[in-house]
N, C-alpha and C positions, 0 to 999 in steps of 0.2 A: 744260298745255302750250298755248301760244299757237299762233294759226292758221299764222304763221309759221314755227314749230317745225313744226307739222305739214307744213305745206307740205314742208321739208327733207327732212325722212324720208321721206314720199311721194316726192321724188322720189329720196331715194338707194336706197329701194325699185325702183322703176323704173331704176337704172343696174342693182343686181344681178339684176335680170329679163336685163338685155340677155347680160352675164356666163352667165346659166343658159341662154341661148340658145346661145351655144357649144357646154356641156359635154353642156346634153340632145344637141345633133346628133352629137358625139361618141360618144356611149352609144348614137344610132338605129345609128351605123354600127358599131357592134361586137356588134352583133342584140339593143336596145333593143326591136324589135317583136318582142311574144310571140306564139307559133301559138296556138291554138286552145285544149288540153292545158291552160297555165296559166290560164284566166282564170275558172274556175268554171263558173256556171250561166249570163252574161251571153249573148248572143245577137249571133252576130256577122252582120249584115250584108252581100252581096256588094260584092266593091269595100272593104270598110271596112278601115282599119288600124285596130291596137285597141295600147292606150299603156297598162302595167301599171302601177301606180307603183312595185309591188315590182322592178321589172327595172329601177327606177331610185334604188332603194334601201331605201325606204318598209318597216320593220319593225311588224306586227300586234302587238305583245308591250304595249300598253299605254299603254308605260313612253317609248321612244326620241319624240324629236319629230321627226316628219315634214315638215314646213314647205319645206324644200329639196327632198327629193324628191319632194313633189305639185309642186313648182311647177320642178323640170327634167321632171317627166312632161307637163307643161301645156304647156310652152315647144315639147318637141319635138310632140307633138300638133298643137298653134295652126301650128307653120311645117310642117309634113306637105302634099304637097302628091299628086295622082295620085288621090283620093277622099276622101270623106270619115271624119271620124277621131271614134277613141272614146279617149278615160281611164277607165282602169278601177280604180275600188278596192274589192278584192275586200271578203268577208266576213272575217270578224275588229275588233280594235279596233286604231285609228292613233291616236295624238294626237299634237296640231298645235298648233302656237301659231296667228300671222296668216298668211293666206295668199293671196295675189293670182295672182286668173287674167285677164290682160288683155291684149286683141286690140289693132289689127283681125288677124284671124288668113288663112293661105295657105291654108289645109285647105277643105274643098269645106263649105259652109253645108248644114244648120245641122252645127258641135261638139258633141260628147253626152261627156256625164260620167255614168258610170254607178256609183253609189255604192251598194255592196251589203252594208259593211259598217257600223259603228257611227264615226264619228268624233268625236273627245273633243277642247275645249277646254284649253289648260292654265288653270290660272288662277292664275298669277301675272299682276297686271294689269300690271308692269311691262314685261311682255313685248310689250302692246299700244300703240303709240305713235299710234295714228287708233283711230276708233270703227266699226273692222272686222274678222269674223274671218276669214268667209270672204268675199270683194271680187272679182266675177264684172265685167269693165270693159270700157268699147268692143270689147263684142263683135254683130256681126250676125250671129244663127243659133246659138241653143244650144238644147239638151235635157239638164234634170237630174234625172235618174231613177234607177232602182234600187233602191228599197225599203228603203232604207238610211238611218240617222238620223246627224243632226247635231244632237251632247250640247253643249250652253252651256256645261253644267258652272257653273253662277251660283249657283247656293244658296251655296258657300261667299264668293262679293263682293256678292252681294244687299245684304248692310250697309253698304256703302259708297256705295249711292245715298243720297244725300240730296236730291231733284229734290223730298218732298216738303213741305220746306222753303227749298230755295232756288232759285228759279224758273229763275234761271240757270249749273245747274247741268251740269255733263259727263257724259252718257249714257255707261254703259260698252258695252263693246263688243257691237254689233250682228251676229247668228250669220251670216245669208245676206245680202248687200246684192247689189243691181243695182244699176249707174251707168253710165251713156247705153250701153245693151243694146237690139238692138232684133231683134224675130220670135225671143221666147224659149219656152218652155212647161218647165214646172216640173209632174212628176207623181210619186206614188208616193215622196213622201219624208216624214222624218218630223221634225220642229225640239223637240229636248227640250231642258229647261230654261235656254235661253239667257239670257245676261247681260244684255240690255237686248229690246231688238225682238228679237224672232226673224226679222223679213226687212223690208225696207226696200228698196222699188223707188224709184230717183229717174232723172230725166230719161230715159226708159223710154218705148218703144215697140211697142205688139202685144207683150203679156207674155198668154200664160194659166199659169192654177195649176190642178189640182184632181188630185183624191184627194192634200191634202195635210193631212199632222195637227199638231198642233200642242200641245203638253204643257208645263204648269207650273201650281205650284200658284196658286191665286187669290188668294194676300200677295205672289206675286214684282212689286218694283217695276217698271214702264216697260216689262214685256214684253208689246207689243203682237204680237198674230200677224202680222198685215204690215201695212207705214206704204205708203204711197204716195204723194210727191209727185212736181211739176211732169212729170207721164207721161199720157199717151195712149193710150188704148185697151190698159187692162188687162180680162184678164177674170178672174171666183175665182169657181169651180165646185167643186160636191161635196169640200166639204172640213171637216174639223171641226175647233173650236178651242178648248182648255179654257187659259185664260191669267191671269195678274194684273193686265191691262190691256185696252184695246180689245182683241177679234178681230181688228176689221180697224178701221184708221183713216186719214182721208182728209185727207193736207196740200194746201197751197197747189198750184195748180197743175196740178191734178188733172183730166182730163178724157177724159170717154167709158170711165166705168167702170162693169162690170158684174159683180154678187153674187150669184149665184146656189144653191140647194139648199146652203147653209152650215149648218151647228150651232154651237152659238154658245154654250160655258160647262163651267166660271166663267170671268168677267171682265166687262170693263166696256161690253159690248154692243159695235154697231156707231156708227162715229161719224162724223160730216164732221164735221173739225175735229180738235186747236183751230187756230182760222184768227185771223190778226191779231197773232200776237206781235211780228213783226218789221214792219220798216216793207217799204212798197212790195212786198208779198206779192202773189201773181198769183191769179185770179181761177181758181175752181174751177166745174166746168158739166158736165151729162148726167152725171148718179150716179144707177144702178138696181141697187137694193137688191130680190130678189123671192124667193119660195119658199121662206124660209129660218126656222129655229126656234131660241130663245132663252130658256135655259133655270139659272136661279139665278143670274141676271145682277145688277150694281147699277143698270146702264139699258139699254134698247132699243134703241131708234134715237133718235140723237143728233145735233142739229147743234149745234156749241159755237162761241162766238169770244169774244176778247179782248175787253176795254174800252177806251177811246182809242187805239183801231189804226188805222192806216191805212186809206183808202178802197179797197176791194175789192170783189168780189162773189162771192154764191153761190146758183143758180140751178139750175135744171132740174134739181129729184131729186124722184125717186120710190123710194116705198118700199110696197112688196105684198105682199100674200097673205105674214103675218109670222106665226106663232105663238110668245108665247111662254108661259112656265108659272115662276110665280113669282120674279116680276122686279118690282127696286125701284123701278125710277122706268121705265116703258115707252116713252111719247114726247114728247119733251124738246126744248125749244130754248132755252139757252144762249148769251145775249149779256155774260151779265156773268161769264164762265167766268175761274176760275184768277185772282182780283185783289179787293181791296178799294176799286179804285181808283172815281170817283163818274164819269166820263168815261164818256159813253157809247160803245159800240162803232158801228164806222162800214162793219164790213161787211154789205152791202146782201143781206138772205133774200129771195130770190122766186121761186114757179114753185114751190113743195114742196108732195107730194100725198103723202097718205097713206089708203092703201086696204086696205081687206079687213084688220084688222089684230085680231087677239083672242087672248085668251088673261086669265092672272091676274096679280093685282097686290097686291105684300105692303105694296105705302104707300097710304094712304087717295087718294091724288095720281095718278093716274093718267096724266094728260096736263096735262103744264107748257110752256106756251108764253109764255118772257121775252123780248121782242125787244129791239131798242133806240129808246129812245126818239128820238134824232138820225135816224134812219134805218129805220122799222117796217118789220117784214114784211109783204109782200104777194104776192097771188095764193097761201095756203097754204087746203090743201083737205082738210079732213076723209071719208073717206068710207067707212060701216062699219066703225065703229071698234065694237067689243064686248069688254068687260072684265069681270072678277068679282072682288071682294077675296077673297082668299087670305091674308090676314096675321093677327099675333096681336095685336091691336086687337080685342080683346072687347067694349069699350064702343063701339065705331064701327066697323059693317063698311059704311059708304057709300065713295063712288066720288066723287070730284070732278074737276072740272077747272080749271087757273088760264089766263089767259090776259091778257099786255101788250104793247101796241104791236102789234097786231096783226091784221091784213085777215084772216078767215077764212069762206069757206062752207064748207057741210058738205051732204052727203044718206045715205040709207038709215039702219042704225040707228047710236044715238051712245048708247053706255055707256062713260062716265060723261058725263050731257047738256051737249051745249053747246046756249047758246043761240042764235037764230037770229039775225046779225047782218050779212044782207046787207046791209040798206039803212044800215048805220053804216062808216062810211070808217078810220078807227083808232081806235084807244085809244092815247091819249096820257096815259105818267107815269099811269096808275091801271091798278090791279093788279083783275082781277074774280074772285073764287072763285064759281063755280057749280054749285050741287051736286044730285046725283043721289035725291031724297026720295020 
C-alpha cells in the first residue's frame, strides 16, 4: 500500500472515530458508566469514572472482534469530563483487529487504561491497512497498566516478512505504538509474540516504561522490544526482554534516553541504530544505557549505521556497569551496517564511553569497533572493560579486539587488550586486530 493509500484510510479511520464519538456519548447516557460491582479487581480511584468496554459491547469469548467496542469505550472515556477517567478491560480474552485510541482528550490528565485481561491480535493481515495495532495518538497524560498482555499473535505471518532480504521492505504491524504522546508511563504489562516491533515510541515526550515484559522467540523477524524515534526524554526501567530482535533500539531523533536495570535475551542486544537509512535523518544525543544484563544475545551493545547516509550525528552515550554472559559479538560499532555498498557512512560517532563492562564472549572478537572512514570516531572511551571466552573454539580460546577509523583511550583493566593509542589521532582505511597473548 502506498503512503497515500495509507494516508486515506488513516484518515477515514479518523472520521469513524468522530462517528463513535456520538454513539459512545449515547451509550454514557443510558449508564455506559459501570459502578464498582462490574469491573473486577481494578482499583477505582476518588473522583474517577471508570469506562468498561463490556458495557459497550466488547465480548471475552475469543472469537467476536472487539475493535469497535474498545474504541466507543475510548471515545467516551477521552470526552468524560468532571475527573479523571479509566477504560477498563477486564480479565478474560478480547480479540481485536487495529485499534486507535487518539486524543487530545477532555477527561482530567493523565487517561489510564487498565488492561487486565489477555488481548489477542487477529491475524489476517488484511485487516491491517497501516503498520499499527494498537495506536495510542496525541494524547497528553496516559497510564497503561494492568497486568494484562497484548498477544501479536505473529508466529502464524512471521513468514511473510521478508525485511531480510529486501531492505525496503513493509514491517508488519507494530503491537503498541506511541505517536506524538506526551507525560506517558507504561507498567505492568506484558507484549507477546507481536508481529513486527512490539512497541514503537515516535515523536514522544516524558514516556517511562518499567516492569514491562516482553516475549517471543529468538527467529521472530523485526521484533524489537521497543524502537524509539525522533522522542525525548524516554526512560525503560526494570524490565525484561526475550525477543528476535533488538531489546530495545534507538532511531533517528532520539534524545535524552535512559536504560536502566533491563535483561536483555534472546535477541539482538541493545542498539543505537541503525541510523542513516533515510536521507536528512535527525541527530540522536544523551543515550544512557546502565545496570543492565545480557544474556545469549547475538550483540551487546551496539551502535550501527548505514553506509552513504546522510550527514548526521551521534554523540553522548554511555553505556555502564553491563554484564553480560555468553554473548556473540559484546561491543560493536557498525558503520558499514545492513549494505554492501563501498560508500562510506557519514554519521558522525563521538562522546561514546564504555565502562565497567564484563562478562563472556562465544566469538574470539570481543570488541569490534568499524568506524567510518569519511568521518572517524572520536572521543570513544574504553574503560574496564573485562571478558572471558566462553565459546566452542577449542583450538583458540584468546580474546581479541579489532579496531577502524578510530580515536580511542582507554584506563583500568582492558580484556581483550587494546593497545595504548593516545598519542595516535585516527586510523584511517586500516583495520588493526590486537590480540590478547
Amino acid at each position: 500500500m502506498s503512503l497515500a493509500e495509507r494516508f486515506v484510510v488513516k484518515a477515514l479511520l479518523f472520521v469513524g472515530l468522530g462517528l463513535l464519538f456520538l454513539e459512545a456519548e449515547a451509550t454514557s447516557r443510558r449508564g455506559g458508566l459501570g459502578d464498582a460491582d462490574h469491573h473486577d479487581d481494578q482499583e477505582v480511584k476518588a473522583g474517577q469514572q471508570v469506562f468498561n468496554v463490556n458495557t459497550y459491547g466488547a465480548k471475552a469469548d475469543g472469537e467476536t472482534n472487539n475493535g469497535q467496542a474498545f474504541m466507543k469505550a475510548w471515545v467516551a472515556a477521552c470526552k468524560s469530563s468532571g475527573g479523571p477517567a479509566k477504560l477498563v478491560i477486564p480479565k478474560g480474552t478480547y480479540l481485536t483487529g487495529p485499534v486507535i485510541f487518539a486524543g487530545p482528550c477532555q477527561s482530567s490528565s493523565p487517561i489510564t487504561v487498565e488492561v487486565q485481561g489477555t488481548i489477542k491480535a487477529t491475524t489476517d493481515l488484511s485487516d491491517y491497512s497501516t503498520q499499527d495495532w494498537f495506536l495510542f495518538q496525541s494524547i497528553n497524560g496516559l497510564i497503561l497498566t494492568g497486568g494484562g498482555t497484548f498477544d501479536g499473535q505473529g508466529e502464524p505471518v512471521w513468514k511473510y516478512n521478508d525485511c531480510h532480504q529486501n531492505p525496503n521492505c513493509q514491517l508488519l504491524p507494530t503491537s503498541i505504538s506511541l505517536m506524538n504522546v506526551k507525560n506517558a508511563e507504561i507498567q505492568g504489562i506484558t507484549s507477546l509474540n507481536s508481529k513486527s516491533f512490539h512497541t514503537h515510541v515516535s515523536s514522544c515526550e516524558n514516556i517511562k516504561v518499567h516492569n514491562f515484559t516482553v516475549i517471543a522467540p529468538g527467529n521472530s523477524p523485526n521484533t524489537d522490544g521497543i524502537h524509539i524515534s525522533r522522542s525525548n526524554l524516554v526512560n525503560i526501567s526494570s524490565s525484561t526482554f526475550g525477543t528476535g530482535d533488538d531489546c530495545i533500539s534507538v532511531g533517528q531523533g532520539t534524545t535524552h534516553l535512559s536504560v536502566t536495570d533491563v535483561h536483555c535475551g534472546p535477541g539482538h542486544g541493545i542498539s543505537v541504530g541503525s541510523l542513516g537509512k533515510y536521507p536528512h535523518e535527525q541527530d540522536v544525543s544523551g543515550i544512557v544505557v546502565s545496570h543492565c544484563t545480557l544474556k545469549a544475545t547475538t550483540n551487546g551493545v551496539r551502535i550501527k549505521t548505514w553506509p552513504g547516509s546522510s550527514p548526521s550525528r551521534a554523540s553522548g552515550i554511555i553505556f555502564d556497569d553491563i554484564t553480560m554472559e555468553l554473548v556473540k559479538n559484546p561491543i560493536i560499532i557498525d558503520q558499514k551496517y545492513g549494505s554492501h555498498s563501498s560508500a562510506p557512512s557519514r554519521v558522525q560517532i563521538s562522546d561514546v564511553h564504555y565502562k565497567n563492562i564484563r562478562g563472556s564472549s562465544i566469538s574470539n572478537v570481543a570488541v569490534s569497533i568499524a568506524c567510518s572512514s569519511l568521518v572517524p570516531c572520536q572521543g570513544i572511551e574504553m574503560a574496564d572493560i573485562d571478558f572471558n571466552y566462553d565459546g566452542n573454539n577449542v583450538k583458540d580460546k584468546s580474546l581479541s579486539a579489532k579496531c577502524e577509523n578510530a580515536k580511542i583511550k582507554y584506563e583500568g583493566t582492558q580484556n581483550p587488550n587494546l593497545v595504548r593509542i593516545s598519542n595516535i589521532r585516527f586510523f584511517f582505511n586500516v583495520s588493526f586486530l590486537f590480540i590478547n597473548v
